[in-house]
Backbone as a chain_set.jsonl record, in Angstrom:
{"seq": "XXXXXXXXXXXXXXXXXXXXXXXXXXXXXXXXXXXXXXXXXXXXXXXXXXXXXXXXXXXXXXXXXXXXXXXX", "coords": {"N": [[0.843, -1.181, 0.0], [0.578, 2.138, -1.28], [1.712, 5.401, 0.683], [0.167, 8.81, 1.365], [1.85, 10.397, 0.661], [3.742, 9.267, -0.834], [1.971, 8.746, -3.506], [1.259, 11.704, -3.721], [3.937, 12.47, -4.655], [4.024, 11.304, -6.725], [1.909, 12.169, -8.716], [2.756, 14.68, -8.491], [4.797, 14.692, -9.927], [4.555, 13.61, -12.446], [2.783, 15.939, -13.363], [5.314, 17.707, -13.372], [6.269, 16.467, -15.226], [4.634, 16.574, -17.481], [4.445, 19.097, -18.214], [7.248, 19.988, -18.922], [7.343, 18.245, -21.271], [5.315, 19.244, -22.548], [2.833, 17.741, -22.709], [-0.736, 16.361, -22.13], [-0.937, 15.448, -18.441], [-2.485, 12.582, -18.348], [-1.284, 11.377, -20.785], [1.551, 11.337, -20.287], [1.197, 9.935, -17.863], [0.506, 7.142, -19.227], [2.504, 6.974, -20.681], [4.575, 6.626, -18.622], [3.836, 4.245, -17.319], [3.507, 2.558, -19.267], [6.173, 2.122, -19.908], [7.362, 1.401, -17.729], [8.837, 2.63, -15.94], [7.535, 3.933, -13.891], [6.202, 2.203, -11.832], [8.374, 0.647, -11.616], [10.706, 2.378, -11.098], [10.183, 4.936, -9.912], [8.271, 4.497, -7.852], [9.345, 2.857, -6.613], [11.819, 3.924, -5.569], [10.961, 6.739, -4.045], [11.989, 7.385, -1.462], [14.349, 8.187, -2.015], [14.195, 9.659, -4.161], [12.244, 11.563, -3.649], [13.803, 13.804, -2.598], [15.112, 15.391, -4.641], [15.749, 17.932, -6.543], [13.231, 19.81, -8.805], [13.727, 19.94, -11.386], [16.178, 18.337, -11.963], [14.915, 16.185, -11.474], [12.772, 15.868, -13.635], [15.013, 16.051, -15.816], [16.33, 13.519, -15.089], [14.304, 11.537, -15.044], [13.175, 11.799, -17.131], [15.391, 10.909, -19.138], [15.564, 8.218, -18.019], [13.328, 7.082, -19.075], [13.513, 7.275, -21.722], [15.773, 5.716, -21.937], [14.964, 2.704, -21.314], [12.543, 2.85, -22.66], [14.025, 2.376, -25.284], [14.864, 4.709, -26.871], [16.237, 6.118, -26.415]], "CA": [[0.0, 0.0, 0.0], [1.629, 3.31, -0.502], [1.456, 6.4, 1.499], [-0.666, 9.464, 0.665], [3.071, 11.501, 0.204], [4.231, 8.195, -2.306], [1.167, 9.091, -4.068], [0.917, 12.89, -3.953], [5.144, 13.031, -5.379], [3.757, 10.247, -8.436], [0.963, 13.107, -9.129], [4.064, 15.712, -8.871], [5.884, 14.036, -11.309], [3.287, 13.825, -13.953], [2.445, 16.984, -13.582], [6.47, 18.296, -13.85], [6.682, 15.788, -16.731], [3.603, 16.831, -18.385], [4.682, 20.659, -18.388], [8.495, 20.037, -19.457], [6.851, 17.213, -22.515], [4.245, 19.844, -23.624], [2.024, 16.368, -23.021], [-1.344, 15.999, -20.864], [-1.03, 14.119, -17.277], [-3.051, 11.528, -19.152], [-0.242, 10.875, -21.642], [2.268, 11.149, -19.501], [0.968, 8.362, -16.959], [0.456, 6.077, -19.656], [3.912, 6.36, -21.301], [5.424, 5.975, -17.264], [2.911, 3.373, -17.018], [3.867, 1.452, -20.117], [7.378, 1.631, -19.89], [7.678, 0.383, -16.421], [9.808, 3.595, -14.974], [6.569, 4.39, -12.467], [6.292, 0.862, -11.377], [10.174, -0.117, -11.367], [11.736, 3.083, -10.519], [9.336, 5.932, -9.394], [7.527, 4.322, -6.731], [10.3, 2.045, -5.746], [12.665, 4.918, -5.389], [10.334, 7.425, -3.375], [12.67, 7.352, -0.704], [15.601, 8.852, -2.708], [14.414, 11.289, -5.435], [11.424, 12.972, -3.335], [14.614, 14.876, -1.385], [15.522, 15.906, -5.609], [14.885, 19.101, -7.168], [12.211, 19.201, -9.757], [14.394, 20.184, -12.868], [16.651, 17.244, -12.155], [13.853, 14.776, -11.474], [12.425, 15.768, -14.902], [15.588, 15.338, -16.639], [16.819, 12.008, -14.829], [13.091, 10.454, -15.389], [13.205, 11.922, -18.699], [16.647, 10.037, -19.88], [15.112, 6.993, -17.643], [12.379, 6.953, -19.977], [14.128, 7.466, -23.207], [16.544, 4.037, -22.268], [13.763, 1.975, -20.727], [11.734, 2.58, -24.411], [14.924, 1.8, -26.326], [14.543, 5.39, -27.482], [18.422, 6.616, -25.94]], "C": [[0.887, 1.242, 0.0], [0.414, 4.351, 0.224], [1.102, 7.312, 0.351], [0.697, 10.599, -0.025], [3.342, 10.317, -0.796], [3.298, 9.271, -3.675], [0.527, 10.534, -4.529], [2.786, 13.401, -5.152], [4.971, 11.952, -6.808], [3.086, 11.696, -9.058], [1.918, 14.52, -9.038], [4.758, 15.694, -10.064], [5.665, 14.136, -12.284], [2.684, 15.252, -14.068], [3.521, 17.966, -14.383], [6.483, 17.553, -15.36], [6.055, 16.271, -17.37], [4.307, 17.96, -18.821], [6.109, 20.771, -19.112], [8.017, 19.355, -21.313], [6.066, 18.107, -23.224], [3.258, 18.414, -23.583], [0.903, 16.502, -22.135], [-0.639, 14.732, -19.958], [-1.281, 13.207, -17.891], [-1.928, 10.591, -19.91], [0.617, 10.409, -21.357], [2.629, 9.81, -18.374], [1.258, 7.603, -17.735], [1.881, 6.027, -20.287], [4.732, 6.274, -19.997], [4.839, 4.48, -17.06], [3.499, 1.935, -17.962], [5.291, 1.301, -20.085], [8.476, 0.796, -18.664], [8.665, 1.756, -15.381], [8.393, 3.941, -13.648], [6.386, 3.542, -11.632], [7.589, 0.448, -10.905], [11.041, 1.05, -10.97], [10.855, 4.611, -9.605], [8.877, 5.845, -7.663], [8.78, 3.644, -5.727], [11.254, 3.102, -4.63], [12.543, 6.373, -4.445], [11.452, 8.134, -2.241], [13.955, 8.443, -1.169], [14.936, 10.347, -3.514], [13.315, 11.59, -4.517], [12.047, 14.342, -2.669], [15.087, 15.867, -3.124], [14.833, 17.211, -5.711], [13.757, 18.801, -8.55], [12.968, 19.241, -11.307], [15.384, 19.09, -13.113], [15.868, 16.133, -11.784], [13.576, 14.551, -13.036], [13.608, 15.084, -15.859], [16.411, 14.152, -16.87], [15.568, 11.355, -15.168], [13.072, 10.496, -16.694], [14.307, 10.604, -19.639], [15.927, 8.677, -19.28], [14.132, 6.146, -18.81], [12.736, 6.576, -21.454], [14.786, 5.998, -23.104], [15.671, 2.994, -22.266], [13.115, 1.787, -22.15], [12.442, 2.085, -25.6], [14.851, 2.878, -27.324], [16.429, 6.232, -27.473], [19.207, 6.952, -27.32]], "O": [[1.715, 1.494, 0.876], [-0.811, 4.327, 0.342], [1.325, 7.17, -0.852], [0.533, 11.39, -0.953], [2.985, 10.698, -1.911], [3.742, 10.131, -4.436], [-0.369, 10.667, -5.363], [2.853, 14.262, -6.029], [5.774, 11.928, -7.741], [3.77, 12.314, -9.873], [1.514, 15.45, -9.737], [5.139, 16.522, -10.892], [6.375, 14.678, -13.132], [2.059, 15.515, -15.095], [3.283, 18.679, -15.358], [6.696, 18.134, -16.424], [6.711, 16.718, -18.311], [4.852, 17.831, -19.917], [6.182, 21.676, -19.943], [8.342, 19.944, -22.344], [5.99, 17.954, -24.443], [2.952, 18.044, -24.717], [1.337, 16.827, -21.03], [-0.107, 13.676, -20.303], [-0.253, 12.627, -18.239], [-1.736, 9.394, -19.697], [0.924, 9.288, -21.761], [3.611, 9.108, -18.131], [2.298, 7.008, -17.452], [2.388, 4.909, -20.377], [5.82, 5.751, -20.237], [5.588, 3.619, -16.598], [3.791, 0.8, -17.588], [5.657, 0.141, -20.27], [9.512, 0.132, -18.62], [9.025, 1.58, -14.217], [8.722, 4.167, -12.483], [6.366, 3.956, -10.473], [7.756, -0.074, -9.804], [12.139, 0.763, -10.492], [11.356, 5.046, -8.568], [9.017, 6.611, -6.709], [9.04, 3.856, -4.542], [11.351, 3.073, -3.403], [13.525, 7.041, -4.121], [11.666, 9.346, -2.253], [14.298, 9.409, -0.487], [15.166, 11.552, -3.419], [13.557, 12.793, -4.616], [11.492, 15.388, -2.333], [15.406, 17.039, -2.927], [13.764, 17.56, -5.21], [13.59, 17.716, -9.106], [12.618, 18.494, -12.221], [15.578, 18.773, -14.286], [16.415, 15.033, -11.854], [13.916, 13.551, -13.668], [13.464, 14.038, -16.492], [16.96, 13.728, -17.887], [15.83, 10.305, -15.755], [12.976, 9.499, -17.41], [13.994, 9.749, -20.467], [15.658, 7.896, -20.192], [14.216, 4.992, -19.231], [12.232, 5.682, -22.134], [14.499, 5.142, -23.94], [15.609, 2.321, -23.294], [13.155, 0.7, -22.727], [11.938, 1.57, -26.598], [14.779, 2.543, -28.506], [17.289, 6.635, -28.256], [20.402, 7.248, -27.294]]}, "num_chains": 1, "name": "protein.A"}
């Protein structure tokens, strides 16, 4: 079960991502969603990156994203 802070810095994330991507939340979820970084590194990781700033969250999840899709 996570906590309501797990769950309020996921809904952070997607929001920073959305706004850096030019993408809706919507979009956003589903390409964290499908590539496994929200599941395998997001949530897992809570602990570590919620102490990050937001401009290096974006562009470490960002590159996360990009290898993870085989897009790198």
């Amino acid at each position: 079960m996570k906590t309501v802070k797990e769950l309020d810095f996921v809904i952070f994330v997607i929001h920073a991502l959305a706004e850096a991507w030019q993408r809706p939340p919507s979009d956003v979820y589903a390409r964290l969603a499908s590539s496994g970084v929200l599941t395998r590194y997001i949530i897992p990781c809570y602990d570590v990156l919620h102490t990050l700033g937001r401009q290096y969250l974006v562009e470490d999840i960002t590159a996360c994203v990009r290898e993870w899709e085989g897009v790198a």
